[in-house]
LOZATI-319219 format. One line per 4 residues: number of its first residue (from 0); for each residue y, z, x of C-alpha. Coordinates in Angstrom, 1 decimal. Layout:
# residues N
NUM	Y/Z/X | ...
***
This chain:
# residues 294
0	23.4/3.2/-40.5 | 27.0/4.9/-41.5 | 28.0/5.1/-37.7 | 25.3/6.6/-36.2
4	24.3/5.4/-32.7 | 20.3/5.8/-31.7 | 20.5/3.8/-28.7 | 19.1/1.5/-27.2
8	15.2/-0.1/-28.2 | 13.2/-0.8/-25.1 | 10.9/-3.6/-24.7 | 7.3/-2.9/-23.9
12	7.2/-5.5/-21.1 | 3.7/-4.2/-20.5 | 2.5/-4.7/-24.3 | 3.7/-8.2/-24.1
16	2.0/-8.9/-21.0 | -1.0/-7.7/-21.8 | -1.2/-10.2/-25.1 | 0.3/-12.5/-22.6
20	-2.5/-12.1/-20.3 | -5.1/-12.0/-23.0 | -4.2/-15.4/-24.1 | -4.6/-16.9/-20.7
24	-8.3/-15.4/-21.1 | -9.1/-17.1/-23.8 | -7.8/-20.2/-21.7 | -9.5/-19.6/-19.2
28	-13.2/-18.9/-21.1 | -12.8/-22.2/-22.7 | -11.9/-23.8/-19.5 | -15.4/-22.5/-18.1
32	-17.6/-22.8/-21.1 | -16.7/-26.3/-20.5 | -18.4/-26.7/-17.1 | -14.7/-26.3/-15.5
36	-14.0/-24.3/-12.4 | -12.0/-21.0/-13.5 | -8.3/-20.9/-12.1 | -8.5/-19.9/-8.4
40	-5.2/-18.1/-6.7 | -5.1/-17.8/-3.0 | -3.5/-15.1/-1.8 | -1.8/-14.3/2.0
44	-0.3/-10.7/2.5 | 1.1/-10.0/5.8 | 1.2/-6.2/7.5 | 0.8/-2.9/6.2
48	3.9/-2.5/3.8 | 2.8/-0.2/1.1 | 4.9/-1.8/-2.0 | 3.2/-5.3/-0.8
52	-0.2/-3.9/-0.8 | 0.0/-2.0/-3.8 | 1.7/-5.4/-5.6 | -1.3/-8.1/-4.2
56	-3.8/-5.4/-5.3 | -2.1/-5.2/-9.2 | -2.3/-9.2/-9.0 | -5.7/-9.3/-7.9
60	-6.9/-6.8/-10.7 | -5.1/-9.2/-13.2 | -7.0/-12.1/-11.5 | -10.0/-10.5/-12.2
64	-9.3/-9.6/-16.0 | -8.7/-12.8/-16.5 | -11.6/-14.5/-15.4 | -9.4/-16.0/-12.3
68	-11.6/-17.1/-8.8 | -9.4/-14.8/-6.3 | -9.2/-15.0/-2.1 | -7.2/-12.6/-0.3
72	-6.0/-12.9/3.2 | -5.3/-9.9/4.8 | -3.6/-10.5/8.2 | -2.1/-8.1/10.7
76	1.8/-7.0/11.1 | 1.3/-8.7/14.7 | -0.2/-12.0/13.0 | 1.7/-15.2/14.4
80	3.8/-17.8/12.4 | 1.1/-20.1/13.2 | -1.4/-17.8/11.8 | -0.3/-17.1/8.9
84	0.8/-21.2/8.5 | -2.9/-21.9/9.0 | -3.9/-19.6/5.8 | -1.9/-21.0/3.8
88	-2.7/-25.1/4.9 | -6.6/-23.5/4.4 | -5.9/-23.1/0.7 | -3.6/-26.3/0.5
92	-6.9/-27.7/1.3 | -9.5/-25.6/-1.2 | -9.9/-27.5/-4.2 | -11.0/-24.0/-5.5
96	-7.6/-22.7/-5.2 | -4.7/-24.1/-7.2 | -1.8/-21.5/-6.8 | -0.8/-20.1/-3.6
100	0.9/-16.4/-3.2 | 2.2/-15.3/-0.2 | 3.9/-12.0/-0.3 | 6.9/-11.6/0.5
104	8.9/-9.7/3.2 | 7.2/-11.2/6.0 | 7.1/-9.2/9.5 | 10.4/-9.5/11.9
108	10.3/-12.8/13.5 | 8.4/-15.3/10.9 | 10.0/-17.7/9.3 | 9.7/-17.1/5.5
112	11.7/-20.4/4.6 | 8.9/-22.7/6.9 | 6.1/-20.8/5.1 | 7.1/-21.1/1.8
116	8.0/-25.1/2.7 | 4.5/-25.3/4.0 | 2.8/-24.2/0.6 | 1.6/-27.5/-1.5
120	4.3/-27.4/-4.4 | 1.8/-28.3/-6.8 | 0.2/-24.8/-5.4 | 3.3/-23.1/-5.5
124	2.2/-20.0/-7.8 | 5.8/-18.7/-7.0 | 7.9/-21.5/-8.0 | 9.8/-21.2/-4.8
128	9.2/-24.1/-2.9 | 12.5/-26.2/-2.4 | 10.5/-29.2/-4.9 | 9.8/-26.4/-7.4
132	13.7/-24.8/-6.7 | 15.1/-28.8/-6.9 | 13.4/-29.3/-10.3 | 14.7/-26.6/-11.8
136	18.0/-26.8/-10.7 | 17.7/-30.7/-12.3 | 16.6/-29.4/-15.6 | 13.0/-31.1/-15.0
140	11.4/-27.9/-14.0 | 7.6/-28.3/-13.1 | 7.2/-24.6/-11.9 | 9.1/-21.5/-12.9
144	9.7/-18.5/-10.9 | 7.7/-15.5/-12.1 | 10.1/-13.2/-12.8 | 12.9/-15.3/-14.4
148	10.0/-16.8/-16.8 | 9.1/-13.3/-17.7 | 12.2/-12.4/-18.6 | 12.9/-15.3/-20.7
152	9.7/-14.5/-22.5 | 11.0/-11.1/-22.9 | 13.8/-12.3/-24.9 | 11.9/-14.9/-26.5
156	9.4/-12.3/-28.1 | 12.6/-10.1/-28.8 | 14.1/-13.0/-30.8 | 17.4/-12.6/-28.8
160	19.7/-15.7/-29.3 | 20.3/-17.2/-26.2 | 22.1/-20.5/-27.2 | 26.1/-19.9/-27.3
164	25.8/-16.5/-26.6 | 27.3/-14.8/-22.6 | 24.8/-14.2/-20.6 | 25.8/-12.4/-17.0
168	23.3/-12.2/-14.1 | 24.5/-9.6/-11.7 | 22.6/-10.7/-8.5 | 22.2/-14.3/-6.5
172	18.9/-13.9/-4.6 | 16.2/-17.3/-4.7 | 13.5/-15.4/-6.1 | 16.1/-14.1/-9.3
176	19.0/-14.2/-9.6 | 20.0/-17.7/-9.5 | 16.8/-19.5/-10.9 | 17.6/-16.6/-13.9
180	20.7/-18.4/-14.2 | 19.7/-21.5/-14.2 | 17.0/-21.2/-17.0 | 19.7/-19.6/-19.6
184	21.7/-22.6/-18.9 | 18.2/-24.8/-20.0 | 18.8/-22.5/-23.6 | 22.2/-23.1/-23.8
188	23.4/-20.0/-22.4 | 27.3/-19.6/-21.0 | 26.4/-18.0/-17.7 | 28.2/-16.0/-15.0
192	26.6/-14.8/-11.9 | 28.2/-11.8/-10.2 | 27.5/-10.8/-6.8 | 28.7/-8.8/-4.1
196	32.1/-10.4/-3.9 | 32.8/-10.3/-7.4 | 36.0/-8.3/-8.0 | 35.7/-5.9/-11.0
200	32.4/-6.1/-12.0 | 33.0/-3.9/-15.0 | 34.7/-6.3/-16.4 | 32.5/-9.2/-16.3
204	29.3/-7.5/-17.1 | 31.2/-5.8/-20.4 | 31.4/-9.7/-21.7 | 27.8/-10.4/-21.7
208	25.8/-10.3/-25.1 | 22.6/-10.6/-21.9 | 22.7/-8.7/-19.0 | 20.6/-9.4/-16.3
212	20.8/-6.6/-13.5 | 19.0/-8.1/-10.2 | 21.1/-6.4/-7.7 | 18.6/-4.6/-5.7
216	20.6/-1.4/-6.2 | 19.7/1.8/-7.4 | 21.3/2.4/-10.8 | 24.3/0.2/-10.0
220	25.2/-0.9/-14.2 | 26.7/2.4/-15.5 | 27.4/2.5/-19.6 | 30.6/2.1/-19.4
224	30.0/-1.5/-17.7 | 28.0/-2.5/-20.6 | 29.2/-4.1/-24.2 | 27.8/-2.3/-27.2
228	24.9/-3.7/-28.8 | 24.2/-6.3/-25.1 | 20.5/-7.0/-24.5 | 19.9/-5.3/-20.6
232	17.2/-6.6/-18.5 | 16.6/-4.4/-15.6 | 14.8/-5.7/-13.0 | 15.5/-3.1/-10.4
236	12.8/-1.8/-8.5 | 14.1/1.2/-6.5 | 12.7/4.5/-4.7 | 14.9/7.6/-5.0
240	13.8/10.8/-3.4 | 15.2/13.8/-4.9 | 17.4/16.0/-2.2 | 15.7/19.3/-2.4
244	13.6/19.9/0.2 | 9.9/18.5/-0.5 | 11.4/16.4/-3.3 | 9.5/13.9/-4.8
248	10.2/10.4/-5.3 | 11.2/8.5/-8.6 | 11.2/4.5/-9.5 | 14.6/4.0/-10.9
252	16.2/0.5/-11.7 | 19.3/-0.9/-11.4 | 20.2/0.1/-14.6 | 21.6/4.3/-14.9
256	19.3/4.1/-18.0 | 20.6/7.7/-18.9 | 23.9/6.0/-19.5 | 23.4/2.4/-20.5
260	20.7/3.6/-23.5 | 23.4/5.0/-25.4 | 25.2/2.1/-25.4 | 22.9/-1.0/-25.4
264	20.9/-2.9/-28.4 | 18.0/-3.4/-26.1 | 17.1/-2.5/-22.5 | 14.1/-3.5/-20.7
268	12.9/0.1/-18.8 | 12.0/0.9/-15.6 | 8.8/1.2/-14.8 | 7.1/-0.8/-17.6
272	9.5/-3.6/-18.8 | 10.0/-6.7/-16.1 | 7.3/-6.0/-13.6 | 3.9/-6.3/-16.0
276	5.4/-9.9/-17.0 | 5.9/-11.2/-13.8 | 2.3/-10.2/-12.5 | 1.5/-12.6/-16.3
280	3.8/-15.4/-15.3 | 1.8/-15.6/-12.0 | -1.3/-15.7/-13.9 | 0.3/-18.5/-15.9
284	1.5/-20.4/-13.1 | -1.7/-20.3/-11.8 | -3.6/-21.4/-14.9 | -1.1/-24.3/-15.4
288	-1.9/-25.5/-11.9 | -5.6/-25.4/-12.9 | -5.6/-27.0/-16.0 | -3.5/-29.8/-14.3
292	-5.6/-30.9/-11.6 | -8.7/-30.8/-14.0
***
């Protein structure tokens, strides 16, 4: 192209999701034209926290869509460890139900770690059970996080090469950061995680051909952190409020898009890239589950 720089292509994480979502469908309509019980996902949500509520409602509209049987358990801010155990040991026990959600943060006081240990891991929608999280990390995965597997079916549909290639994950956190790492390591990846004790981030993150940016801070990869041509996976979720008075809010990522587009070959945007697949991989999860206690 004689030099000239257009920046950046960005995935459609919400196109892919939808075919994504269209082929579990089909799975599921031949799953019940067959006399089978559809896929059933139990769900516990825990308080009043808006971004929870408006996350277990997009899940359960996706249930729906895809012919999914879908219980929701709405319980109190003030609900008891206890409670909330006995919820989840109630869909352990419905053979209707064969993937268990719980969404996460929990209220002040409850121990997320003993909830997520009390889900069946056969159930576990979330691939976050410590089974789930030991399988992965010994290659024999049986259940993979949601938003790790959506982003390595980002890149799959992409036709990024993973194999030989540097991939960095900036982040460490259960639920991405180090399962991400872990599956590019299954493709063959060399992989770095950075965190907050890395010294001179810049530096690491301008080696990787895939850059995975799960730091839970608002436009924290800057262009000038970024090699040219790099795939960028955003999977920041963050709410900025603008300063004048009455401002409203914006959903940035971790990625300063206004500076890394320039400079990237591909960059997953924020809203619409990461966050449609990982409602799909749930869905997937769940149908997986299904199909393997039939």
């Amino acid at each position: 192209m004689d030099g000239l720089k257009v920046g950046a292509r960005l995935i459609d994480g919400a196109a892919l999701a939808a075919r994504v979502r269209a082929e579990i469908s089909a799975e599921v309509q031949a799953m019940t034209s067959q006399g089978q019980a559809p896929p059933g996902l139990g769900v516990v949500l825990v308080g009043d926290d808006p971004a929870s509520a408006i996350y277990v409602r997009n899940k359960t509209l996706a249930c729906a869509e895809a012919g999914f049987h879908s219980v929701q358990r709405h319980l109190p801010a003030t609900a008891t460890q206890a409670e909330i155990l006995a919820e989840v040991e109630a869909f352990n026990a419905d053979p209707a139900i064969h993937g268990i959600l719980v969404q996460l943060p929990l209220p002040a006081g409850v121990d997320s770690a003993a909830v997520t240990r009390a889900i069946a891991p056969a159930k576990d929608a979330d691939g976050l059970h410590p089974d789930n999280v030991a399988r992965l990390a010994m290659a024999n995965p049986r259940v993979l996080p949601c938003t790790p597997a959506g982003i390595m079916e980002m890149l799959h549909d992409e036709g990024v090469e993973i194999a030989g290639r540097e991939a960095v994950v900036v982040g460490r956190s259960n639920i991405v950061g180090r399962p991400m790492a872990r599956l590019l390591l299954l493709e063959n990846a060399t992989v770095t995680v950075c965190h907050s004790k890395t010294a001179d981030l810049g530096a690491v993150t301008r080696r990787a051909d895939i850059l995975i940016a799960a730091v839970g801070r608002a436009e924290t990869i800057t262009g000038d952190m970024v090699q040219p041509g790099a795939t960028v996976i955003d999977v920041g979720m963050n709410r900025l409020t603008a300063e004048e008075p009455g401002g409203k809010q914006r959903l940035v990522g971790d990625v300063d898009r206004a500076s890394v587009e320039p400079v990237a070959g591909l960059l997953s945007p924020v809203p619409g890239g990461v966050g449609p697949m990982t409602i799909a991989m749930l869905l997937r999860n769940t149908l997986k589950a299904a199909q393997a206690a039939s």
